[in-house]
Residue, then its C-alpha position, 0 to 999 in steps of 0.5 A: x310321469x309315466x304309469x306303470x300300465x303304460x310299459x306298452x310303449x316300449x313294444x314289448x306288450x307284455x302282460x304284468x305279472x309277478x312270477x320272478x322267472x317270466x321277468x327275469x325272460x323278459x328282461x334276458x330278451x331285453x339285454x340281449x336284443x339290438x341297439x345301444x346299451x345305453x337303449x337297453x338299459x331305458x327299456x329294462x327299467x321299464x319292464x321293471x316299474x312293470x312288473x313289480x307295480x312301482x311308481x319309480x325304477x331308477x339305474x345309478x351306477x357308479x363312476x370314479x372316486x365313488x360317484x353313482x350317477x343316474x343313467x335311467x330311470x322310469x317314473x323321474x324327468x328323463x332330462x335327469x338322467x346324466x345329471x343327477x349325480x349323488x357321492x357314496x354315503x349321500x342320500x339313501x342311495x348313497x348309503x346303498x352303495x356305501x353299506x352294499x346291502x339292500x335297504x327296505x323302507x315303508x317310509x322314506x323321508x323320515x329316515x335320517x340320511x334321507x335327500x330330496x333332489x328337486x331336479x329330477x321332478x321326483x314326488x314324495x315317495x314313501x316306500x323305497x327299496x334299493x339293492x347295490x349292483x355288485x360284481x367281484x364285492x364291488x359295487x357298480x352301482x344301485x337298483x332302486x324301485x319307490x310308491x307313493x303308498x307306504x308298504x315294506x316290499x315282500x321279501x319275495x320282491x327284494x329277493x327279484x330285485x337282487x336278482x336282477x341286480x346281479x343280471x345288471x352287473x355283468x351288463x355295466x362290467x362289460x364297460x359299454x355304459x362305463x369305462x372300466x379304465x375310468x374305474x382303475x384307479x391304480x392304471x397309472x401304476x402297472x410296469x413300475x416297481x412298488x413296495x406294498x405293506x401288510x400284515x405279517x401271517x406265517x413267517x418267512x421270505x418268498x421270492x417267485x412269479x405272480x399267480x393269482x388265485x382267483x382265476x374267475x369263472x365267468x358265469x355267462x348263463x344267468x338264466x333258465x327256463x329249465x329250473x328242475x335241471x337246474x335243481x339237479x345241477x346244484x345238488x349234484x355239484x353240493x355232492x361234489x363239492x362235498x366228496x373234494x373235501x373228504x378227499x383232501x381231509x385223506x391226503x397224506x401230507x395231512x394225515x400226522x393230524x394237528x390243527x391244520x387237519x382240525x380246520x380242514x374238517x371245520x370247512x368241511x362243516x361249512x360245506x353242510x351248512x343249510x342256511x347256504x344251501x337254501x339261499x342257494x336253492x331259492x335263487x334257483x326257484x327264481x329262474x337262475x342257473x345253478x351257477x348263477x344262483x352259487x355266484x349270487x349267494x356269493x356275492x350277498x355273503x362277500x359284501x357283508x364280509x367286506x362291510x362286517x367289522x366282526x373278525x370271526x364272522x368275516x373269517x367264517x363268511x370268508x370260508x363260504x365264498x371259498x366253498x362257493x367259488x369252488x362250487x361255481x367251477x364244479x358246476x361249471x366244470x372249470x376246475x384249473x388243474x393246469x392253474x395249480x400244476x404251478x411251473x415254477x416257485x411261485x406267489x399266491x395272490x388273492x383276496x382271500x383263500x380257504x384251506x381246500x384252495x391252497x392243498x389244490x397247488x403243488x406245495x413245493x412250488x409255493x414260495x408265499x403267499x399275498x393276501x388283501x384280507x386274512x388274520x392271523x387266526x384263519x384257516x388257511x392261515x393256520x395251514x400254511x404254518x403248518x406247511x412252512x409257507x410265509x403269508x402277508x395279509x392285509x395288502x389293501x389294493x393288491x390285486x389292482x397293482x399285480x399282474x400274472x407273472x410279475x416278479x414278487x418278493x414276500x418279506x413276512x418280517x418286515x411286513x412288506x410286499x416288493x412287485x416288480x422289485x427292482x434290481x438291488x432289491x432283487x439282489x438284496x432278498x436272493x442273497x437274503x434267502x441264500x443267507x437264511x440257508x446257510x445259517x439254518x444250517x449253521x444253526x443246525x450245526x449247533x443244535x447239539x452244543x450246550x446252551x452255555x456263556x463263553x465265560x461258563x454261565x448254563x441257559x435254559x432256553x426253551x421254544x414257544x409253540x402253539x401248533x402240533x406241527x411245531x413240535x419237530x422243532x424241539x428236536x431240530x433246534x436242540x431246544x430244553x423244552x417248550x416254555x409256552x405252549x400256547x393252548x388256544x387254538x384248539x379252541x379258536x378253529x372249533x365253533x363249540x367247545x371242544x370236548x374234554x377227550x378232545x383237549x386231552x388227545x391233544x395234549x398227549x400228543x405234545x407230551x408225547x412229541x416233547x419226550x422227557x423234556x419239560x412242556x409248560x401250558x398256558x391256559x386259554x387265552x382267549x377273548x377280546x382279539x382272540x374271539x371263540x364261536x362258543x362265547x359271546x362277543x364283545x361287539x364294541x369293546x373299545x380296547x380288547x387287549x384291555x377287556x375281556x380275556x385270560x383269565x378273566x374269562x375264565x374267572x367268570x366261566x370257571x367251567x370252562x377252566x375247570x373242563x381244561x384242567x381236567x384234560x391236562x390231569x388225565x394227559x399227564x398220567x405220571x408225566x411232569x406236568x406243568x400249567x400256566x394261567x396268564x393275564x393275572x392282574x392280583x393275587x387273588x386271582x391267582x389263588x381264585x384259579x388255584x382254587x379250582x385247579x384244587x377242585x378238579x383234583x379233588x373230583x379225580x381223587x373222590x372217582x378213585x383215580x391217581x392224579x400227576x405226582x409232579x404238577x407245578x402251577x404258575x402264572x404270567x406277569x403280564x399286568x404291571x400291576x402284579x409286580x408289586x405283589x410278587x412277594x405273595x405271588x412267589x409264595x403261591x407259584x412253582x414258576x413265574x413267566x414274564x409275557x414281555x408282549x402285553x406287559x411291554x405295551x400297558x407298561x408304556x401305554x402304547x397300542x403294540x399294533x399301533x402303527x403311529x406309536x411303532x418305535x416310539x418306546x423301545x424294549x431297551x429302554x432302561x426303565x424296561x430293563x430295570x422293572x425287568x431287573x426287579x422281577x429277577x431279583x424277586x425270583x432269586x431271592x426267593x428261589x423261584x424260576x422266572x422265564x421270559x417268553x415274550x418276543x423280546x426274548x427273540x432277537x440276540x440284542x434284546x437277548x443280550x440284554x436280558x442276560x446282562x440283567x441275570x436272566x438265564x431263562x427264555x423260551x422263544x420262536x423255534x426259528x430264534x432259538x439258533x441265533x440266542x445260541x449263537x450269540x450267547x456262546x460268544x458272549x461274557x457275561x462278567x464283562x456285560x453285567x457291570x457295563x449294563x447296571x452302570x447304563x440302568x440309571x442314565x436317563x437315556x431314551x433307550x441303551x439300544x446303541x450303547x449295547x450294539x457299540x459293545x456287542x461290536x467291541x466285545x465280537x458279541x455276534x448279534 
């Protein structure tokens, strides 16, 4: 084995020292001097061994179907290299390239994963630090330096390391060492048609050419020797990067306020964020440019977001790598204006996209939006919402199998993605969206007729909303009001606790918007799946919608009701005012909130102020286990709102977001429909409004259904509202009811046919 001292032998005659920039020089000269790149790569690991003193510097990269190979090394048998060959997760190597996290032992072989290799002549060594080579959060391969002596490598020396590391990656994508048609996976598939799925974001159907966001700067200058320029240009492109933000918190389309505008000043705060902007600073020191230091940051920050399987922190690590893409072609001065001046209807592809990204396009020309993460509840989500653009996240390998200018169909609904659609298809969703044309002005057409049965029964039906921007919709689809106002947004885009002025601004304005009709809030909803900056978080909760959440949360951090409630009192001035608590699962929880309710309106009354003459409380029935004390319940409620999407999926035990179980049990089933019946029943008897505000209220059969049952109250999605009006007009309820209670006790899987058969014989039009 050679010794460290003995790096001569490659011609370079260098002096050892550990000042990270004389290194990254000499490696810079290294890489961009003759022969082949295979030479190059033997020499840099000497220049390593080097300069950081170790006894082994080893260089596996990656090949197909996750196989990291060992293509130099200084200090194991070079008649390894080529050979050794080890699969992701396999040795500590393994588990570098498996984690795309550095790893730093003081004592290797007593680690678990752990795997000697007696081909390669490799000695017992203690210490061992190995960064991944990452490029686009990809991992191309592993960096890896070991001593025999046990010590923990500064953090100076990892921080060289990943460096280099990053340096090393623009050498291996360049496909001299491995063909990058080696690692496409997905080559075989590009010209055909394919249908993709995902998860449904914002509602809709898209139909246009394939752009992709992430036109990628290429950061070709990694190294300076000019660091106070370098300096200069990082914080002059924070500076920018900064002042782009307030501009587009001030653009116009935004300026009606709403959640979509409170995310916005949220990523701005990323923008400030110090923690970012020293990393990015310390890898200036180290020698990078100010790009390369933006792009190395970026990729520490996207291979924990791709590893993490926390969802508010991958949201939040998502925010940095859009603040840190924009700041890269800031600094760069490639801004892609003519990549937003979209030409014609388009669709978005990308990894992922922050807010700031989408307001750069032109917003008429975006017909959908193709994510391969995402969630309901991120920013950009929550802003496309607000813009009327459908989304689909979640579309594991899209960027593998679209090309710019592919033709591309967005189906939110279905959940699914067409690429290069084929004709019929083509057809199908151009008549698809010519069809919802017509009938959203169908539908507006009715929107002034009354909610009525053709045989003279009254509805009241109702819109779910969640967002400020919903609310036009009451007056588009002629909807009573809003029977669910869906209060924990506010809260979920916020990293502290809003403020009680804060929740209360927000709630007059939907009071405001609703006018005289009535607005019903639900209050916080959060916890478990819908995961807050402000509370601490369940890391390995089994079963979220089960957990932790509702009212629960609010039985435990009763301040937190009580700051809610207070905002709701001082809105409504002397406006009906109308609170909902969801997830009761008895009664006693149900009198423990009312009990704090009963609190704050108190306090209001003790400082000399009027509170709402007309507040009625009551609660969802979510929980199975509440339907059998609705006796008491009705004694202690104004109203009661069935949840049908928790209660449907404890009430069979099936995982809604399970797609093994999808369309296993269904809503129609005459076990639904008669513990549905009872519920009814019980608020008839004693006098007290039941509503269903659960997605079943949403589509015209399951609708139907429900009215049949003596249901005469929903509220659903503002886009659902026209087709129950329409189905409702044309139905009779005296001919639907004695049908519907003679099928309650068939035994059958679900009544679903039987119904559509009686829909279609009846002209019901579902």
């Amino acid at each position: 084995m050679k010794s460290a001292g003995e790096a001569g032998n490659w011609g370079l005659n260098l002096e050892f020292t550990s000042e990270p920039r004389q290194m990254l020089r000499r490696l810079h000269q290294v890489m961009a001097g003759g022969g082949s790149a295979q030479a190059r790569l033997d020499q840099v690991v000497g220049v390593i061994a080097q300069s950081l003193v170790a006894e082994v510097c080893s260089i596996y990269l990656a090949r197909a179907g996750e196989v990291l190979e060992l293509f130099a090394t200084e200090g194991l048998k070079s008649e390894a290299v080529h050979q050794t060959r080890l699969v992701f997760g396999e040795g500590l190597v393994g588990l570098v390239a498996e984690r795309g996290t550095q790893l730093n032992l003081s004592d290797a072989p007593t680690h678990p994963r752990f795997a000697f290799r007696p081909e390669t002549g490799e000695e017992i060594y203690h210490s061992f630090l190995g960064v991944p080579i990452l490029r686009g959060g990809k991992v191309l391969g592993v960096l890896v330096v070991q001593n025999v002596a046990q010590r923990m490598y500064a953090e100076e020396e990892c921080e060289v390391l990943q460096t280099i590391a990053m340096v090393l990656a623009e050498v291996v994508a360049s496909g001299d060492l491995v063909s990058a048609d080696e690692l496409s996976e997905d080559a075989a598939h590009a010209g055909h048609a394919l249908t993709l799925d995902g998860m449904a974001l914002s509602d809709g159907v898209g139909l246009g050419v394939a752009v992709p966001h992430e036109i990628r700067v290429k950061v070709t200058r990694l190294v300076s020797d000019n660091v106070a320029e370098e300096r200069e240009a990082l914080e002059n492109g924070i500076a920018e990067l900064r002042f782009q933000l307030e501009q587009m918190i001030d653009d116009p389309d935004l300026a009606h306020g709403g959640e979509h505008r409170e995310v916005l000043e949220t990523y701005r705060m990323f923008a400030y964020d110090r923690g970012w902007q020293r990393k990015m600073r310390e890898a200036v020191e180290t020698g990078l440019t100010a790009a390369g230091a933006a792009e190395r940051v970026q990729q520490e920050n996207r291979a924990r977001m791709m590893k993490t399987t926390d969802a508010y922190l991958r949201e939040r690590l998502q925010d940095l790598e859009n603040l840190a893409n924009r700041l890269i072609r800031i600094i760069t001065g490639v801004m892609d204006e003519e990549h937003h001046d979209l030409s014609e209807d388009s669709v978005l592809i990308a990894r992922t996209m922050g807010p700031a990204e989408l307001l750069d396009y032109e917003r008429s020309r975006i017909k959908g939006i193709v994510l391969e993460e995402g969630s309901p509840t991120a920013h950009m989500t929550i802003v496309a919402r607000a813009l009327g653009i459908p989304v689909v996240g979640r579309v594991s390998g899209l960027r593998t199998h679209v090309e710019d200018g592919d033709l591309v169909v967005v189906d939110s609904e279905s959940e699914h993605v067409f690429i290069r659609p084929t004709e019929d298809i083509l057809e199908s969703y151009a008549a698809s969206i010519e069809a919802r044309q017509s009938l959203k002005a169908e539908y507006a057409a009715m929107r002034d007729l009354p909610f009525v049965t053709k045989d003279g029964t009254n509805l009241e039906i109702y819109m779910n909303a969640g967002l400020l921007v919903d609310l036009p919709s009451i007056e588009e689809t002629g909807a009573m009001g809003i029977g669910l106002f869906r209060t924990e947004f506010q809260f979920m885009i916020s990293s502290k606790l809003p403020r009680v002025t804060e929740q209360m601004l927000l709630y007059k304005d939907v009071l405001d918007a609703a006018g005289n009709k009535p607005v019903v809030f639900r209050t916080l909803d959060v916890g478990g799946d819908k995961q807050v900056g402000f509370l601490p978080r369940e890391e390995n909760e089994e079963n979220p919608a089960m957990g932790w959440r509702a009212i629960r949360v609010a039985l435990d951090r009763p301040a937190l009701l009580r700051y809610q409630l207070r905002a709701l009192l001082y809105s409504a001035e002397d406006r009906e005012l109308n609170i909902m608590f969801p997830m009761i699962a008895e009664i006693q929880e149900l009198r423990g909130v009312k009990a704090i309710y009963q609190k704050e309106v108190d306090r209001m009354i003790k400082s000399g102020q009027t509170p709402p003459a007309n507040v009625k409380l009551g609660c969802m029935l979510e929980v199975p286990s509440l339907a059998w004390q609705l006796d008491l319940v009705m004694e202690e409620v104004d109203f009661v709102s069935i949840g049908t999407n928790d209660l449907m999926q404890f009430f069979f035990a099936c995982d809604r977001g399970s797609p093994k179980l999808a369309g296993r049990y269904d809503l129609l089933a005459p076990s639904v429909l008669r513990f549905l019946k009872s519920i009814v029943d019980s608020g008839k008897e004693a006098g007290v409004p039941v509503t269903l505000c659960g997605e079943m209220g949403g589509k015209p059969l399951e609708a139907m259904a429900l009215l049949g049952l003596g249901m005469t109250r929903l509220s659903v999605s503002p886009t659902a509202i026209g087709g129950i009006k329409k189905m409702a007009r044309s139905l009779d309820l005296q001919k639907l009811t004695p049908f519907l209670e003679a099928n309650l006790n068939s035994g059958k899987h679900s009544l679903r046919d039987s119904l559509t058969l009686f829909a279609k014989d009846h002209d019901i039009l579902i």
